[in-house]
PDB file of N, H, CA, C and O in Angstrom:
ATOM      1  N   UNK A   1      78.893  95.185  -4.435  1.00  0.00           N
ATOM      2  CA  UNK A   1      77.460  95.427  -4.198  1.00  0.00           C
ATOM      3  C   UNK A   1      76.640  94.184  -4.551  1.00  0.00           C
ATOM      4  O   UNK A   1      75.770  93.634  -3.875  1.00  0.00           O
ATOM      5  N   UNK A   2      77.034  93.916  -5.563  1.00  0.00           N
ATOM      6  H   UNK A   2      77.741  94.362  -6.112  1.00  0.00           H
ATOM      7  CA  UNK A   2      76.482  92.295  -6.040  1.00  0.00           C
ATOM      8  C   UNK A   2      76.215  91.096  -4.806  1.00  0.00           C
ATOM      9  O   UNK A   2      75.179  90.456  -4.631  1.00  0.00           O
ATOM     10  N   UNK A   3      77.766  90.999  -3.855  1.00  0.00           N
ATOM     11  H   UNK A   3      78.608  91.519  -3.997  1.00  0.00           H
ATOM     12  CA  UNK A   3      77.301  90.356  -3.187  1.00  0.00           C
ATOM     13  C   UNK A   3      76.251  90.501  -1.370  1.00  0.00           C
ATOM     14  O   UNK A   3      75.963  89.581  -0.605  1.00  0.00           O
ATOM     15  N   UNK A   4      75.909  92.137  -1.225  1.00  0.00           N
ATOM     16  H   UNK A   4      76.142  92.885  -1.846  1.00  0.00           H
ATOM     17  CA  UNK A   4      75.265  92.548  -0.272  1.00  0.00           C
ATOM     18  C   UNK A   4      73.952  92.648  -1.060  1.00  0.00           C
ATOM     19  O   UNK A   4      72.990  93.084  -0.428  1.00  0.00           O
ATOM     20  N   UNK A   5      73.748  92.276  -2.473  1.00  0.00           N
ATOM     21  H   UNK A   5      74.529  91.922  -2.986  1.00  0.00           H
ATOM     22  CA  UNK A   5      72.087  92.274  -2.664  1.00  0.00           C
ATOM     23  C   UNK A   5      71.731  90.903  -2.421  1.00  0.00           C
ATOM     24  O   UNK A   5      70.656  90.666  -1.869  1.00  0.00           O
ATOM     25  N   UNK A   6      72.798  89.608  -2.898  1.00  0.00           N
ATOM     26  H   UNK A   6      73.671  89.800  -3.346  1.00  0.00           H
ATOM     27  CA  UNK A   6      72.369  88.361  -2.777  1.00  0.00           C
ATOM     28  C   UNK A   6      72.382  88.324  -1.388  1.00  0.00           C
ATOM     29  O   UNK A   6      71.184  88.256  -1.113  1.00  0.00           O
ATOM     30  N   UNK A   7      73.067  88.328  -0.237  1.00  0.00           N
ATOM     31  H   UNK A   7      74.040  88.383  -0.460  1.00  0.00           H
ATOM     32  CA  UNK A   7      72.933  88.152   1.050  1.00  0.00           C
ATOM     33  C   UNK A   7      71.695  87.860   1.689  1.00  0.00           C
ATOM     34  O   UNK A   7      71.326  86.852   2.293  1.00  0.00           O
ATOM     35  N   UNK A   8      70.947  89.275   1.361  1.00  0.00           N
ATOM     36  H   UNK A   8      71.246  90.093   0.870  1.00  0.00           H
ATOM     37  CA  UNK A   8      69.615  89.369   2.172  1.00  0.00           C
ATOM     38  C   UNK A   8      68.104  88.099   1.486  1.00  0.00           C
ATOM     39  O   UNK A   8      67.203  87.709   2.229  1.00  0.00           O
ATOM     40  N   UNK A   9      68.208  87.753   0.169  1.00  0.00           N
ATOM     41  H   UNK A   9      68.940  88.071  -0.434  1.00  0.00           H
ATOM     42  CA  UNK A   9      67.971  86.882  -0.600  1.00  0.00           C
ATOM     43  C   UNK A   9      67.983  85.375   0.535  1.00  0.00           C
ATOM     44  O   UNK A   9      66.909  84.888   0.888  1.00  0.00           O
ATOM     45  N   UNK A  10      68.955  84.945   0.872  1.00  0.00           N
ATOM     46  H   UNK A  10      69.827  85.341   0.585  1.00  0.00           H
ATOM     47  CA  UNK A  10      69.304  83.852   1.452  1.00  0.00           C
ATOM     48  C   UNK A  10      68.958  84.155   2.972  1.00  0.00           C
ATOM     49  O   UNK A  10      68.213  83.480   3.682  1.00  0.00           O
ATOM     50  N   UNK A  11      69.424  84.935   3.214  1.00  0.00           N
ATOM     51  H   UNK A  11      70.029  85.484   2.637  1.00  0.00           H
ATOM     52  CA  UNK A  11      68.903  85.096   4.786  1.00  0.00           C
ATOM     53  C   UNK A  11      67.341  84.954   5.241  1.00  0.00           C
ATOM     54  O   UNK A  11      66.928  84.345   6.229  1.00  0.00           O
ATOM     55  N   UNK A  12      66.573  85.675   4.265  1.00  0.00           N
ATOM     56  H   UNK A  12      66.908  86.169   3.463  1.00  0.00           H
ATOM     57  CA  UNK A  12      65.116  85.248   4.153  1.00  0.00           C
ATOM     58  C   UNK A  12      64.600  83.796   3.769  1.00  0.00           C
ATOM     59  O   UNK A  12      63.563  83.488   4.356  1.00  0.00           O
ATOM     60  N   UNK A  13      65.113  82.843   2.904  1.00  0.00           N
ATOM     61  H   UNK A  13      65.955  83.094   2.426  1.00  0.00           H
ATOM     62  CA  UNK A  13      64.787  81.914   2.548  1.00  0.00           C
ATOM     63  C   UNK A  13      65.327  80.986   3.342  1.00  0.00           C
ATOM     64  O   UNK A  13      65.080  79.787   3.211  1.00  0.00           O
ATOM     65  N   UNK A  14      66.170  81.509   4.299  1.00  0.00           N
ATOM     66  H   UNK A  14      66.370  82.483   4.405  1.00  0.00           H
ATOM     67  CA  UNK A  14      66.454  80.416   5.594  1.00  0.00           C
ATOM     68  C   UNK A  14      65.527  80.622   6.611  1.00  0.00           C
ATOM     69  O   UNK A  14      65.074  79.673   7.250  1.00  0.00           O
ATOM     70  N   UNK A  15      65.099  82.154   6.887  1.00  0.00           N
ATOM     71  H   UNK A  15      65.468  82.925   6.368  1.00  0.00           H
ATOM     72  CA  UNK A  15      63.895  82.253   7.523  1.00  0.00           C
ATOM     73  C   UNK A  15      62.505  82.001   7.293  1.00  0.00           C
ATOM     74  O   UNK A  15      61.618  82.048   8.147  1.00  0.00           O
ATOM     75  N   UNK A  16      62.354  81.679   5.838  1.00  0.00           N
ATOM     76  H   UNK A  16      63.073  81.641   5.144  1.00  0.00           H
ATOM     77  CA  UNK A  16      61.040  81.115   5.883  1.00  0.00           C
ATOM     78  C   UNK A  16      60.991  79.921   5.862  1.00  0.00           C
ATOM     79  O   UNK A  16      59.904  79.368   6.031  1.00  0.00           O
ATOM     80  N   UNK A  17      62.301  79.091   5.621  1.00  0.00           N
ATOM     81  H   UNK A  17      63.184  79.540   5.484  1.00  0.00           H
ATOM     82  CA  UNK A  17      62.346  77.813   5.474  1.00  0.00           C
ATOM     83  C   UNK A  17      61.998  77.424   7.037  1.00  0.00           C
ATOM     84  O   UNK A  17      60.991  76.772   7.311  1.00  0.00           O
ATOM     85  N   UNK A  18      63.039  77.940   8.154  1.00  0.00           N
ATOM     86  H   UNK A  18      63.857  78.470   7.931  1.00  0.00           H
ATOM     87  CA  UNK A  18      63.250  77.825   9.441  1.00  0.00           C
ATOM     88  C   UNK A  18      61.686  77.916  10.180  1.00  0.00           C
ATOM     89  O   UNK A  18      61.324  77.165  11.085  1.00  0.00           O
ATOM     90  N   UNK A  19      60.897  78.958   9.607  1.00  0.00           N
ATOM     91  H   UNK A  19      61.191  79.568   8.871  1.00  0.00           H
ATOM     92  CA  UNK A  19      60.136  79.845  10.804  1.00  0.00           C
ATOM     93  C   UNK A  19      58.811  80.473   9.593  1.00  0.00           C
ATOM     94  O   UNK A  19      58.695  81.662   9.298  1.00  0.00           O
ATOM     95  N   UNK A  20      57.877  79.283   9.010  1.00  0.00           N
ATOM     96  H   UNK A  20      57.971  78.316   9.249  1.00  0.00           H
ATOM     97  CA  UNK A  20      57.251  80.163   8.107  1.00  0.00           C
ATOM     98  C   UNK A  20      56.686  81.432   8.302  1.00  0.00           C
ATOM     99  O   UNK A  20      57.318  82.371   7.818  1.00  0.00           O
ATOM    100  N   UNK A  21      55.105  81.807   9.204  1.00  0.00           N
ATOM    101  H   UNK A  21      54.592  81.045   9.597  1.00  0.00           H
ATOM    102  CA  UNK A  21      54.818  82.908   9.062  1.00  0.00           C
ATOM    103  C   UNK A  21      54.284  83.467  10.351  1.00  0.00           C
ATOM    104  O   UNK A  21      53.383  84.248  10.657  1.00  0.00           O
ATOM    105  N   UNK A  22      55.855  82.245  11.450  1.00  0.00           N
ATOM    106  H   UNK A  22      56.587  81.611  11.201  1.00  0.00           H
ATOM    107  CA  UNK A  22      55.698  82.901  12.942  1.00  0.00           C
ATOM    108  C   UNK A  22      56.571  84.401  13.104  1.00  0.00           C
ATOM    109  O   UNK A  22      56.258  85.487  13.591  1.00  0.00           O
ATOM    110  N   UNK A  23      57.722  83.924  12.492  1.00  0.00           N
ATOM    111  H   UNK A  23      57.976  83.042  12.095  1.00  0.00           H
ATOM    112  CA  UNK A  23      59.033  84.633  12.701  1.00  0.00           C
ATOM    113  C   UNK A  23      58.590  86.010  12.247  1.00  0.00           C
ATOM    114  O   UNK A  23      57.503  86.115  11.679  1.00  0.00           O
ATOM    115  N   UNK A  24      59.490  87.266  12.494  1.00  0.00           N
ATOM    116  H   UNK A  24      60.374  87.181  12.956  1.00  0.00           H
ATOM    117  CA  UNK A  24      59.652  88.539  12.073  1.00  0.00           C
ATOM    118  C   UNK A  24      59.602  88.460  10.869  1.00  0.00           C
ATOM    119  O   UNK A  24      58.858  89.244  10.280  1.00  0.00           O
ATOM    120  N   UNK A  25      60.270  87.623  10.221  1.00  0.00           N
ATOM    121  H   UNK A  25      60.875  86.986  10.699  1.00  0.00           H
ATOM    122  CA  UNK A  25      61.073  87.887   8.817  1.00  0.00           C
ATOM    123  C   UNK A  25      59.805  87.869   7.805  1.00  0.00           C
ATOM    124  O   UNK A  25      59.529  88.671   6.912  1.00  0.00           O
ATOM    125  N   UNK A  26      58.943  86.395   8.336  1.00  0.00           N
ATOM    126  H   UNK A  26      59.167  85.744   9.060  1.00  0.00           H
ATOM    127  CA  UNK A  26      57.545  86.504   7.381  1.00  0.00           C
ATOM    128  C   UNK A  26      56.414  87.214   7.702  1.00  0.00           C
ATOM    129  O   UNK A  26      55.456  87.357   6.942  1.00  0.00           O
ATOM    130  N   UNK A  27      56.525  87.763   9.067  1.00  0.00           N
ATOM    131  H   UNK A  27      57.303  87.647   9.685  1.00  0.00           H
ATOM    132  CA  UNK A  27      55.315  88.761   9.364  1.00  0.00           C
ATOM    133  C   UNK A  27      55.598  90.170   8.095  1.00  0.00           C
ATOM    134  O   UNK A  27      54.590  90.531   7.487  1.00  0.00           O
ATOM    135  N   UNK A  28      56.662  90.736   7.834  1.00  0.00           N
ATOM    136  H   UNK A  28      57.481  90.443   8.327  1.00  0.00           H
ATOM    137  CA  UNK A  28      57.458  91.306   7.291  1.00  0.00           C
ATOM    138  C   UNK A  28      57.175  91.431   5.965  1.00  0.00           C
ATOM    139  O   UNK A  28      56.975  92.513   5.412  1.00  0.00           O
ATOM    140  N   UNK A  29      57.147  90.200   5.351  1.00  0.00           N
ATOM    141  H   UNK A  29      57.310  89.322   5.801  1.00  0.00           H
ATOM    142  CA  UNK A  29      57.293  89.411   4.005  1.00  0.00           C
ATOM    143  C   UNK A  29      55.384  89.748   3.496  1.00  0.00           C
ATOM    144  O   UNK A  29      54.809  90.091   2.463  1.00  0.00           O
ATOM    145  N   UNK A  30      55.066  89.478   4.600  1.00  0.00           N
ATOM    146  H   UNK A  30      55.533  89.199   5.439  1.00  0.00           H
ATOM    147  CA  UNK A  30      53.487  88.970   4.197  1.00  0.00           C
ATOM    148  C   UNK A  30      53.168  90.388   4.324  1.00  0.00           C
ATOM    149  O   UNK A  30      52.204  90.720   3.635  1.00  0.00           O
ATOM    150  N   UNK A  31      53.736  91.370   5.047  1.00  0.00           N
ATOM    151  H   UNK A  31      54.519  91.100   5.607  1.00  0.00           H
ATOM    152  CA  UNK A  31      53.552  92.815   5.376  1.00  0.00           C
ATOM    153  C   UNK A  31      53.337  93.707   3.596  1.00  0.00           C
ATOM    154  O   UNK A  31      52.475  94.440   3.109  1.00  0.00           O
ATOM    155  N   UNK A  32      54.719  93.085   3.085  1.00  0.00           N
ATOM    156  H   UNK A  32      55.419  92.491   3.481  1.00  0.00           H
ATOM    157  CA  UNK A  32      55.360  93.908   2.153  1.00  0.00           C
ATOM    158  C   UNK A  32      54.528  93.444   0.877  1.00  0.00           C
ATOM    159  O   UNK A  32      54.488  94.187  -0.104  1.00  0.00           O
ATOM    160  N   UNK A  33      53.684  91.892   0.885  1.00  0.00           N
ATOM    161  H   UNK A  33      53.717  91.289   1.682  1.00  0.00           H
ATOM    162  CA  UNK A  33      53.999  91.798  -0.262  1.00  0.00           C
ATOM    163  C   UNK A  33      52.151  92.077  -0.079  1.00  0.00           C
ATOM    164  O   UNK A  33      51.582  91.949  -1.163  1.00  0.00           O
ATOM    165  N   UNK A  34      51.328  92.379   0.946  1.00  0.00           N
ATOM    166  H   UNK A  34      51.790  92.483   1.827  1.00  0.00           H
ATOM    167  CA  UNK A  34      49.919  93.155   0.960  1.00  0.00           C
ATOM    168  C   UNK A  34      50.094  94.675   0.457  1.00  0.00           C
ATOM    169  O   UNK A  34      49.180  95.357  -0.006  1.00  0.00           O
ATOM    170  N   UNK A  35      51.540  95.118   0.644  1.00  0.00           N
ATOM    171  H   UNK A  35      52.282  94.564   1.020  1.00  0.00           H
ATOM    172  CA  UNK A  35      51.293  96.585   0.322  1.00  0.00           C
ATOM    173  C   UNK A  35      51.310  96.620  -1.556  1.00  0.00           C
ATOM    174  O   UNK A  35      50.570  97.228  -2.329  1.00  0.00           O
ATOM    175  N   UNK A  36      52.380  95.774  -1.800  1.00  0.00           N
ATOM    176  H   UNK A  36      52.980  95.280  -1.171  1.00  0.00           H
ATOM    177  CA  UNK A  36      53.044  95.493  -3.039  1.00  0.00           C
ATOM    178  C   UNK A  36      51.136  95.296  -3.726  1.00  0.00           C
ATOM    179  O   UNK A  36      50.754  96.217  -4.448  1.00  0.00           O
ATOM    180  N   UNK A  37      50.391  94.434  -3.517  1.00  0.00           N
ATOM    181  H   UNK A  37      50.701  93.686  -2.930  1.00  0.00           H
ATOM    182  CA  UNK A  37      49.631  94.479  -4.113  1.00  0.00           C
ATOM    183  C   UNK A  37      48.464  95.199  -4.137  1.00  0.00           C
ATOM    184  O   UNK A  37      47.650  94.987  -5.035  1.00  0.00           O
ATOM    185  N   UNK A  38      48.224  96.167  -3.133  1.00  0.00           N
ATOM    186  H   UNK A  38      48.885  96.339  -2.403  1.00  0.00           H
ATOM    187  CA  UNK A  38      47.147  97.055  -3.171  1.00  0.00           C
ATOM    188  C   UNK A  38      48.110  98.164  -3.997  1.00  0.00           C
ATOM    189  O   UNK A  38      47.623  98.911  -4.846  1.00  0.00           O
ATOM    190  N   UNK A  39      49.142  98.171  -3.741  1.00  0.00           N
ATOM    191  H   UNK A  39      49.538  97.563  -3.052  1.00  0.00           H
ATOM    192  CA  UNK A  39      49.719  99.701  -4.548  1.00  0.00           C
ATOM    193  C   UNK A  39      49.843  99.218  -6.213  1.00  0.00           C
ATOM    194  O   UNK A  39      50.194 100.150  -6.937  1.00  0.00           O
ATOM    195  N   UNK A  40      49.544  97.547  -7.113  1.00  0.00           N
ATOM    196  H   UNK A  40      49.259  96.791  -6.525  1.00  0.00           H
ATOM    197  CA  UNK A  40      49.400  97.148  -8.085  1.00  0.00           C
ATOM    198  C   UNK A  40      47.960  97.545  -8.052  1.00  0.00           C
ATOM    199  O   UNK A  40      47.756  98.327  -8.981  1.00  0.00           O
ATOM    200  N   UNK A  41      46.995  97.344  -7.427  1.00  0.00           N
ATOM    201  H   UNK A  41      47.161  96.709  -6.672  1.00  0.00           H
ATOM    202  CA  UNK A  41      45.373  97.944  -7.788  1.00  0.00           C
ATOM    203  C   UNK A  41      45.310  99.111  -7.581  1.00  0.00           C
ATOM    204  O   UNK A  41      44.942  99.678  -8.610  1.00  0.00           O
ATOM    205  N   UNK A  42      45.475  99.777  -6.789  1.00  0.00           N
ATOM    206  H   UNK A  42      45.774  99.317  -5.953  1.00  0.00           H
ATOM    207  CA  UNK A  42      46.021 101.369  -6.963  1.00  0.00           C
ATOM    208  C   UNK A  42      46.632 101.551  -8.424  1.00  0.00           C
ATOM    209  O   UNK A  42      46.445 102.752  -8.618  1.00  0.00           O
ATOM    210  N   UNK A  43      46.985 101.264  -9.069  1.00  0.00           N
ATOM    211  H   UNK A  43      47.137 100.288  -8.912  1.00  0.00           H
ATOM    212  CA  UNK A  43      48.238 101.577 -10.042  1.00  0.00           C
ATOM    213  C   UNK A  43      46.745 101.311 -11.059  1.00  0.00           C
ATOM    214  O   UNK A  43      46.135 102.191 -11.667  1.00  0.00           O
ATOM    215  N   UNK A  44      46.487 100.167 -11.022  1.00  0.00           N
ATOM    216  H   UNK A  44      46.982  99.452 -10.529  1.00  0.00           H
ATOM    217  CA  UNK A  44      45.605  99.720 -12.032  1.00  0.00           C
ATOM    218  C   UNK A  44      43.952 100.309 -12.277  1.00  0.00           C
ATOM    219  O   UNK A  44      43.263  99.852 -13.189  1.00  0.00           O
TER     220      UNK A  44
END
């Protein structure tokens, strides 16, 4: 299991390296990490 959590880790950081915030991967990224922080002010 150890190594199917690092996997996805690297696969993203080749995609943002590759494709900053054209690609799926960072539309995605930028998706997750707006929810991540309204659900921290929510919380707060």
């Amino acid at each position: 299991m150890g190594t199917l959590r690092i996997l996805p880790v690297t696969n993203w950081r080749k995609a943002g390296t590759t494709s900053s915030h054209h690609g799926p991967y960072g539309q995605g990224y930028t998706r997750a990490t707006m929810v991540g922080t309204k659900g921290c002010y929510t919380a707060m």
